[in-house]
Each structure stands twice: as C-alpha cells, then as structure tokens.
C-alpha positions as CSV (number, residue, x, y, z in Angstrom):
1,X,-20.9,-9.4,4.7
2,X,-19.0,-8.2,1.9
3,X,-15.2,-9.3,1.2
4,X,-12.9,-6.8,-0.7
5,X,-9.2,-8.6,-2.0
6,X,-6.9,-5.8,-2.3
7,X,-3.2,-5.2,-3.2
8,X,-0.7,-2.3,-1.5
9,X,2.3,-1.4,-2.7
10,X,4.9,-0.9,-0.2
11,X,7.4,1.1,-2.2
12,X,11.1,1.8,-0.9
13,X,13.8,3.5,-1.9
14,X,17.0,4.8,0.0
15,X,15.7,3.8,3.3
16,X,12.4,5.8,2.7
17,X,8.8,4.5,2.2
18,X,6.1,5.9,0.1
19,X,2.6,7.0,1.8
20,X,-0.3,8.2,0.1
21,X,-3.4,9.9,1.4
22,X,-7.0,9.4,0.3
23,X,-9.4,11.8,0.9
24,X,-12.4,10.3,-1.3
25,X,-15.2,7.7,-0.1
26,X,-15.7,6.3,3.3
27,X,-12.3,6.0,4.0
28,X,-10.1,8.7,5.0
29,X,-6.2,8.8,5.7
30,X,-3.1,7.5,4.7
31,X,-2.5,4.5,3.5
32,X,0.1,2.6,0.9
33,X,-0.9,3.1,-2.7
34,X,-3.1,0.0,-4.5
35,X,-6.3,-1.2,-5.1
36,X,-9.4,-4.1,-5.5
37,X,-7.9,-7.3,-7.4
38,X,-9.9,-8.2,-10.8
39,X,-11.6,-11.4,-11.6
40,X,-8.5,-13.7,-12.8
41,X,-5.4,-11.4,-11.7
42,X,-3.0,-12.5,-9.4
43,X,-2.0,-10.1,-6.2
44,X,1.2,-9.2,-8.4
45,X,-0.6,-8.4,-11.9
46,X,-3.1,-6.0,-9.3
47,X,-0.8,-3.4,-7.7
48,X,1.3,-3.6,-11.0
49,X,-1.8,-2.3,-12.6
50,X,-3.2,-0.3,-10.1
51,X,0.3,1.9,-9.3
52,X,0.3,2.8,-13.1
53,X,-3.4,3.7,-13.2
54,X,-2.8,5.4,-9.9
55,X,0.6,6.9,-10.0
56,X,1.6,7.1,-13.7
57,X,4.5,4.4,-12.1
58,X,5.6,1.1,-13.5
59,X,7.0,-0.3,-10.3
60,X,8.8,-4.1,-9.8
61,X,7.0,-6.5,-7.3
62,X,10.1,-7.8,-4.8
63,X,8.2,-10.4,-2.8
64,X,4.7,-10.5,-0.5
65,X,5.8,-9.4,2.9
66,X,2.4,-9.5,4.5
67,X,-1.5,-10.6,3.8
68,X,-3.7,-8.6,6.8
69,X,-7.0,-9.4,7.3
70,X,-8.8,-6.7,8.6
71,X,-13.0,-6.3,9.6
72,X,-14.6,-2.5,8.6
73,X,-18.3,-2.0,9.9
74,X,-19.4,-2.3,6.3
75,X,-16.6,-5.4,4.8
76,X,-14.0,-7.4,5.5
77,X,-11.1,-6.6,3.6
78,X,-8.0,-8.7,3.0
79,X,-4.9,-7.1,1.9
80,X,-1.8,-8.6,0.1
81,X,1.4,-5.9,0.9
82,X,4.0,-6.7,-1.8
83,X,7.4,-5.1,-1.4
84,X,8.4,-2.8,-4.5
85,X,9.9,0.0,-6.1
86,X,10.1,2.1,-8.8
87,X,10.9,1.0,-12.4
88,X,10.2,4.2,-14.1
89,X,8.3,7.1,-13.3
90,X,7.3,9.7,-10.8
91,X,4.8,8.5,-9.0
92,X,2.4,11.2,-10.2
93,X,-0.6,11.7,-7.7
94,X,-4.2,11.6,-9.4
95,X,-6.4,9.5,-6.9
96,X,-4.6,10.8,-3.6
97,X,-4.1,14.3,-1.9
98,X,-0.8,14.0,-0.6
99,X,2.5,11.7,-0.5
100,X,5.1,11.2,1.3
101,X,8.5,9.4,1.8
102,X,9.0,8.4,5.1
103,X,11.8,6.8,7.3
104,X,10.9,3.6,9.1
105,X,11.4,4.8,12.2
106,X,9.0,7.5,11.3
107,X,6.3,5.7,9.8
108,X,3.9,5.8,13.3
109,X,3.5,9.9,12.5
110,X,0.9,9.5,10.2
111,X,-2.9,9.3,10.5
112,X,-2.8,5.0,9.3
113,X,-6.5,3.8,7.8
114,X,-7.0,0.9,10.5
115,X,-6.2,-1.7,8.2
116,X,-3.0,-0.2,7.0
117,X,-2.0,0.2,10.6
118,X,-1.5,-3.9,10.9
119,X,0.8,-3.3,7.7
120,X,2.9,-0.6,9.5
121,X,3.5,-3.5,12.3
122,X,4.5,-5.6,9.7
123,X,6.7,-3.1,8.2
124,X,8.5,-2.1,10.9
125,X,9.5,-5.8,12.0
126,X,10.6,-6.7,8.4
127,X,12.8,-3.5,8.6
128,X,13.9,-4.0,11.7
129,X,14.8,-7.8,10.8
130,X,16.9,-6.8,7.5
131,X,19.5,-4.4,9.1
C-alpha cells in the first residue's frame, strides 16, 4: 500500500479559519490548503512552499497542532496540521475552486475530505482549549 506525507496549513486570523476546495483528482471537497512533502524537507519547509506555490502567500508556521493518520482505499496518508497565518499576500486561489473563512464554531458546515475531518476535531478542541 502506498504512503503519502503531507502538510496542511491551518491558517487563522481574527477568529476565522481558511478552507479551500479541490475539485481536481480523486479527491473532492474541502480541505485546508497544503501538499506532498519532498525528499529532504521538513513538515515546516513543505506547507511553507506549498501555500506560495498554491496561494501566491508567504505565511509563518506557529507550531504543529496535530499529525492524523488517515487510510484511503487507494493510500494511507499521514498529515502534519501546522498552525499559521499570513505573512504577506492574498491568498490567491490557482489549484482550488473556492475559499472560505470560517468561524470555529462553524467549521462542521462544510463538505470535510475524510481525512481533513479528523483535523476539524482537532481544531475545534485546540480552539475550544485556548479561550
């Protein structure tokens, strides 16, 4: 079986959170911006990378909140969710079809991909721990 190592940004500001939604491959729905780690980069240099190749956004990695492990029919995926938020830009969409900024306590509206769903748990509890 196939193993994917990914990193998500989950980007705050004012309260809100940022969601994107992917429409292309297997995958469909939202999910928090990132992408696959490359040979020799650490979880950090990945969404750091991956939100300015996605977003046209330099962002600043807070801390790892959460790693979720997560089994698709076709890969297990394991996904480091680092706590950020913007440096500079506007967090341009070219990969996704939609954004949106979110309050916590509306983050369980969306359509979650499976794996990001375990994140939202996580979310909320860190939210609900830091008030």
């Amino acid at each position: 079986m196939k193993s994917i190592r990914v990193s998500a940004a989950i980007i705050h500001r004012d309260g809100l959170l940022y969601a994107t939604r992917r429409v292309k491959g297997d995958l469909k729905g939202w999910e928090f911006p990132g992408g696959k780690r490359e040979e020799g980069e650490s979880g950090e240099e990945t969404i750091i990378r991956e939100i300015r190749e996605e977003l046209d956004t330099d962002i600043v990695v807070e801390k790892l909140l959460c790693t979720i492990e997560y089994q698709y029919p076709a890969f297990h995926l394991t996904m480091d969710c680092y706590l950020c938020h913007v440096e500079k830009g506007n967090l341009t969409l070219s990969e996704h079809s939609d954004a949106k900024w979110l309050k916590v306590e509306d983050i369980d509206s969306l359509d979650w991909l499976p794996a990001d769903i375990l994140a939202v748990e996580e979310i909320k509890k860190h939210f609900a721990n830091s008030v």
